[in-house]
N, C-alpha and C positions, 0 to 999 in steps of 0.2 A: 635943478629939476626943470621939465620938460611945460609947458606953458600948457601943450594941452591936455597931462595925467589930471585928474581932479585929486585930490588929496581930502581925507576925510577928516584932519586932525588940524587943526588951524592953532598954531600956538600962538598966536598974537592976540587971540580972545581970554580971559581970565576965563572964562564957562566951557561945560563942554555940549558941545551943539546936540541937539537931537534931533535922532538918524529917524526917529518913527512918524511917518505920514502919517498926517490925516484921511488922506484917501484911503488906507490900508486901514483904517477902524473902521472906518466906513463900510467897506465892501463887507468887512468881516462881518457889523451887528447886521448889515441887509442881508445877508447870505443867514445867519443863524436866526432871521426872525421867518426867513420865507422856509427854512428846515422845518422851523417850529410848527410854525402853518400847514406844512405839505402831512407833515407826522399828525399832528390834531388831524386832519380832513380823515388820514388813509384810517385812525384808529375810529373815527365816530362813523365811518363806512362798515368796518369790519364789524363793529357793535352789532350795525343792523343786521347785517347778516345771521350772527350767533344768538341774535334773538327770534326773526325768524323760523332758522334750524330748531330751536327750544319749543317754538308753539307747535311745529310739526311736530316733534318727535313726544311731546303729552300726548297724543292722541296713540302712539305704538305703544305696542307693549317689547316690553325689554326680552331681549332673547335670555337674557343670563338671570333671570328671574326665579327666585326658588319658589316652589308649589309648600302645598299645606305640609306635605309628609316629611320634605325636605327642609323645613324650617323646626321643624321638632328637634329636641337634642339628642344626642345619640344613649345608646341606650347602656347600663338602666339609668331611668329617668328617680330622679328626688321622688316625685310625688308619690307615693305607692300605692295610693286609693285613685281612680280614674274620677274625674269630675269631682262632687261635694260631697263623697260621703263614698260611706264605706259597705261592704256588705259582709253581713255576721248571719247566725244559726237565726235568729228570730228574723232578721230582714233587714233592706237598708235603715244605716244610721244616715239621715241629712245633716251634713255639714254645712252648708251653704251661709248661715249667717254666723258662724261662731268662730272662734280664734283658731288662727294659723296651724299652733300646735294641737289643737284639740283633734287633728287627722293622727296626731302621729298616740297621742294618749288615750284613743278608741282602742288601736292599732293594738298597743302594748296591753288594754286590759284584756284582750280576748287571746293573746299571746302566753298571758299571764295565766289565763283561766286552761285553756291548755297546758300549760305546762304544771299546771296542781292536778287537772283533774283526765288528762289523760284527752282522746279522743276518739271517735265514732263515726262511721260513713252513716249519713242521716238515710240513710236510699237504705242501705243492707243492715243494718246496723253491726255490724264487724268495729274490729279496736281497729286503729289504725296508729293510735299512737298511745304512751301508757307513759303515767308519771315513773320518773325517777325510780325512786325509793320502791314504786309495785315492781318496776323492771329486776331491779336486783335480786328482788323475793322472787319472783318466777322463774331468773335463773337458777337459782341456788336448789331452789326446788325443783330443780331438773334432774340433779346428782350429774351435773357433766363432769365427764373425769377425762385427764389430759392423757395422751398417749405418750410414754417417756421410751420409746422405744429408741434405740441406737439411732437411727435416722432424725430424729427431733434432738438428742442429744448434741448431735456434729450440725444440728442447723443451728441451735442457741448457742455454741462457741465461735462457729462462724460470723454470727451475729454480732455477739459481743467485740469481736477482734478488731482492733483500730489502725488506717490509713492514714499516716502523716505524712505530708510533705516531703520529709528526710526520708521516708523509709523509701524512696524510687519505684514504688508500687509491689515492695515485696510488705507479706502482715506481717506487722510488728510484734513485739513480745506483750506488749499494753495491753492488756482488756479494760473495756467499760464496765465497769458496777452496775 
């Protein structure tokens, strides 16, 4: 071997030497404490800034802001009475201090009372709607009678006549009951 190669392996020492400098920790923690420093300054800079920008932009109003109408849900809305209360034949009901449901069990008795007792335009006084049970009696007491002429007869087998899947859009032999 050449006197002036350095040789990094010295077999005449039972240990084996270590290659890592002290100058090379060194540069390294001074380089990552002056990083640490430079990154703290840039982010307690940038702080200021975004707090700045925040005190100016409280005083704007946001462009993407929804108004009164546009904050409503879309329709129909749950509530079915506007405001606290409802409006019936005698006048408004206040709802304003009473339980949540008590809009909708107003609602249902006066739903309820129409549907027993029929109802009335208060202005004309004309029916405008009639319970059940009178309804039937007034048709019946009509004597409506059905036209069964050929023409109604070929529309009720048309009717009845069933389209399945299988049949490739020809009518089937099936009739509905």
């Amino acid at each position: 071997m050449a006197k002036h190669e350095k040789t990094f392996v010295d077999y005449d020492k039972p240990y084996e030497t270590n290659l890592i400098g002290f100058r090379g920790v060194i540069y390294f923690g001074v380089g990552l404490f002056l990083l640490i420093v430079v990154t703290f300054g840039l982010m307690w800079f940038l702080q200021n800034i975004m707090e700045e920008q925040a005190i100016e932009a409280k005083d704007q109003k946001n462009p993407m802001a929804m108004n009164e109408q546009e904050r409503l849900p879309p329709e129909p809305r749950l509530q079915a009475a506007p405001g606290f209360g409802v409006d019936s034949v005698p006048g408004r009901v206040n709802l304003e201090l009473n339980a949540p449901q008590s809009e909708y069990r107003e609602l249902h008795q006066q739903w309820e009372k129409i549907w027993k007792d029929g109802q009335t335009d208060p202005q004309t006084g004309t029916v405008i709607s009639l319970p059940i049970e009178q309804a039937k009696e007034n048709f019946l007491q009509e004597n409506v009678k059905s036209d069964s002429s050929e023409k109604e007869q070929k529309m009720l087998k048309d009717s009845r006549s069933m389209f399945s899947s299988s049949s490739a859009g020809r009518v089937a032999s099936d009739v509905r009951r």
